[in-house]
N, C-alpha and C positions, 0 to 999 in steps of 0.2 A: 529638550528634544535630543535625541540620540545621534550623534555621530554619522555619516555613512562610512565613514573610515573605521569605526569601531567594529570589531568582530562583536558578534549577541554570542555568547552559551546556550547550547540545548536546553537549558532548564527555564532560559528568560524566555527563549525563543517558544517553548510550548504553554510557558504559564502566560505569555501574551497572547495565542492566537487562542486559548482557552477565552481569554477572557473576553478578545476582542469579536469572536466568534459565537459567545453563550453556547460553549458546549456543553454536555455532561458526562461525555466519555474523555478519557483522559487520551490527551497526544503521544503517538508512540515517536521515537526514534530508531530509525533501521540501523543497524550496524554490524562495521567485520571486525573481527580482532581477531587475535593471530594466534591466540591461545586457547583454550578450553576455559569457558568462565565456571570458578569457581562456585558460585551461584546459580538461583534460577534452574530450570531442567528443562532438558532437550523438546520440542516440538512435539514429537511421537506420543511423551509420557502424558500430555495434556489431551491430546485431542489426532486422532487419525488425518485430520482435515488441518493443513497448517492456517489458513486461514481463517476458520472457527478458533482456533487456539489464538491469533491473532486477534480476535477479538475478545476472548476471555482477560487477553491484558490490559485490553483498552478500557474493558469495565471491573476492572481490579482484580480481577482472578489471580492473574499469573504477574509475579514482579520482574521475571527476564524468560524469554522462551531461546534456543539457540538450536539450530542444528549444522553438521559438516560432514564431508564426507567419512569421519568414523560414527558420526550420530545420524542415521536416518532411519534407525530402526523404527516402527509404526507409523510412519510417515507416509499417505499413500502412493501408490507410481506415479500419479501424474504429477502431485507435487512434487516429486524428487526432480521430474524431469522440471518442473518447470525455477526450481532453484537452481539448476544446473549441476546437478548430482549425480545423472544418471543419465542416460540419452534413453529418447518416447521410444515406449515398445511400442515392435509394430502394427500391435493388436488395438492401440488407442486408437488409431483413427477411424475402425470400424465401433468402437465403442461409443465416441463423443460423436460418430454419426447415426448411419442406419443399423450398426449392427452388421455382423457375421456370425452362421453357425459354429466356425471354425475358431471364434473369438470369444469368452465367456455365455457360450450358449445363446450366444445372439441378441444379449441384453446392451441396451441402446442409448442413451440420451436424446437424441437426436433435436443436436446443438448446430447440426451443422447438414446443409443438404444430403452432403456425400462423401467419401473419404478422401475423394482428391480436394474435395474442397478445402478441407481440414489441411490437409498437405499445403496446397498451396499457400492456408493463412499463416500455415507453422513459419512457411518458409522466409514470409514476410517479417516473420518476428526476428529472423534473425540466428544467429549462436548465441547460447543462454550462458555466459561464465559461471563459472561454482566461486563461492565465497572463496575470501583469504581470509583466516581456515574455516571461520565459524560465521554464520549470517545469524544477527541476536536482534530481539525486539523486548524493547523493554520500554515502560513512560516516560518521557520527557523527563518528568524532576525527579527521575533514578537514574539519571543519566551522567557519568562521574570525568572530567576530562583525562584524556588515558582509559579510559574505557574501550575505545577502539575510534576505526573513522567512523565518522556517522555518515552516513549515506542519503538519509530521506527522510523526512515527517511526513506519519503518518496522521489525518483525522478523520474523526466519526462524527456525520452532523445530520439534524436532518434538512428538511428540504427548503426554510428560510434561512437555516444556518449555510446551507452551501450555496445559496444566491446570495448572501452577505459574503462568503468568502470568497468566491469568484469573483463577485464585481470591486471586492480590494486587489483582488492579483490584477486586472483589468486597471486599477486604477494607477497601476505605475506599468504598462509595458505599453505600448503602440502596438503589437502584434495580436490581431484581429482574431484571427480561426484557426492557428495552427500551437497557439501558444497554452491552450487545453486538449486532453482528447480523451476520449472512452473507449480505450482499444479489444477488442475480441479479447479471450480468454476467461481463463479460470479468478476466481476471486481471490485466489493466491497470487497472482500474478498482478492485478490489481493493486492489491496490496502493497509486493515486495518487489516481484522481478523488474515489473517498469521505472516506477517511480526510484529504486536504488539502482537502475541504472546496470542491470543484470543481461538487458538483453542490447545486441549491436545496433537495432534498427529501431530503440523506441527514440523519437527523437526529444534532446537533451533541455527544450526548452519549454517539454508540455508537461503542464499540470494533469495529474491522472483520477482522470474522475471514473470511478465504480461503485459496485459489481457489473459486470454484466453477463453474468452468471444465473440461472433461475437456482442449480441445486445448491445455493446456499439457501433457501428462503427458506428453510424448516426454521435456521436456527440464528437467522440474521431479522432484525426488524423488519416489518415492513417499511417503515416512515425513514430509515435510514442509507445512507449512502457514503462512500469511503471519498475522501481525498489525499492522492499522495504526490508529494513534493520534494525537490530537490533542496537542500537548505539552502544553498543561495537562493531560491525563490522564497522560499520562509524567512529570512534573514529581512528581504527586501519586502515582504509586507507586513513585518511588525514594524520597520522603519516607515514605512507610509501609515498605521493606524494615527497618531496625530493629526497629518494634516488630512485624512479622508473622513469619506462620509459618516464613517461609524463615529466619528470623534464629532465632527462637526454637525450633521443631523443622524445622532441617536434615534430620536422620534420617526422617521425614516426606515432605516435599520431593522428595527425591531418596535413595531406600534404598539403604544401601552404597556411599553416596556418588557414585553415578552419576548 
């Protein structure tokens, strides 16, 4: 049995909750480094939508996606805003609401009652910090130490894998209803801004369960849903898989082994 004094690495820390989890998408880790990596290629060049490209890594597409204030070329607005790139034009909140003539010809989402409403939930989100320099997403076991801080695990599960994952985070904290949450926004935010700790107000001890987003559903499963984590929360439930349920009723877990 493992240590609690021992630090895990990113690579144990994802090829455990792969396994303790029965994913099939691989665990990413969020991360800044202070450099232009080498490797890998910017957000933009994958996918318009950072979190579509987000997930092209998680099913092997892409081996590092990165962007930073000199990389957000193809990036759309709102992700830039919501990586902390660029501050929300003022034309999004009639976008992601009812719409304005005066605003892309009056094309709408309508994600949100009204534009104050949008306003008011921005407001609650907080200042969104921009990366030091570059915010990278790459898998878990391409993940090298000195690579930069890691920030967050990301995972893709579906809907028994994420009641097996939940109820292991459940099984080492006492904190009832405030210690997960499904917060309003974009599935980039989901993703990256919360769970890596990007925005002031997400608070520092909930697990980030999404999307809750509809306009990803063209190109996101249906059966699928994001969880993202702080490593110390990841850290603290591969050390609890031994003595929890998964370890001790498998059969439980996953019935007939599935």
């Amino acid at each position: 049995m493992m240590s609690r004094d021992e630090r895990l690495d990113i690579q144990i820390i994802g090829s455990a909750l792969k396994k303790a989890g029965h994913l099939s998408y691989e665990p990413l880790c969020v991360h800044e480094r202070k450099e232009r990596p080498a490797e890998g290629r910017p957000f933009g060049e994958a996918d318009r939508c950072i979190a579509k490209a987000v997930l092209m890594c998680a099913n092997g597409q892409e081996p590092l996606l990165y962007a930073g204030h000199d990389v957000r070329s193809g990036i759309c607005p709102g992700g830039q805003t919501w990586m902390g790139l660029t501050e929300m034009a003022e034309g999004l909140k009639y976008f992601i609401s009812n719409g304005s003539p005066s605003f892309r010809h009056g094309e709408a989402e309508h994600l949100k009652r009204d534009p104050e409403m949008v306003m008011r939930s921005k407001a609650f989100v907080g200042r969104i910090r921009p990366p030091e320099n570059y915010l990278c997403v790459t898998p878990c076991e391409r993940y090298q130490e000195g690579d930069g801080v890691p920030r967050s695990i990301l995972l893709f599960a579906g809907a028994e894998q994420l009641r097996n994952l939940l109820t292991l985070h459940h099984f080492g904290t006492p904190d009832v209803f405030t210690s997960t949450s499904a917060p309003w926004g974009p599935s980039c935010a989901s993703f990256l801004t919360y769970p890596a700790g990007l925005a002031s107000n997400c608070p520092d001890q909930a697990l980030i369960i999404g999307p809750v987003d509809p306009t990803g559903n063209s190109w996101m499963p249906p059966t699928l849903m994001s969880l993202g984590l702080k490593v110390k929360d990841a850290e603290r439930m591969v050390r609890d898989v031994p003595s929890s349920f998964l370890t001790k009723r498998p059969q439980v877990a996953f019935p007939d082994g599935r």
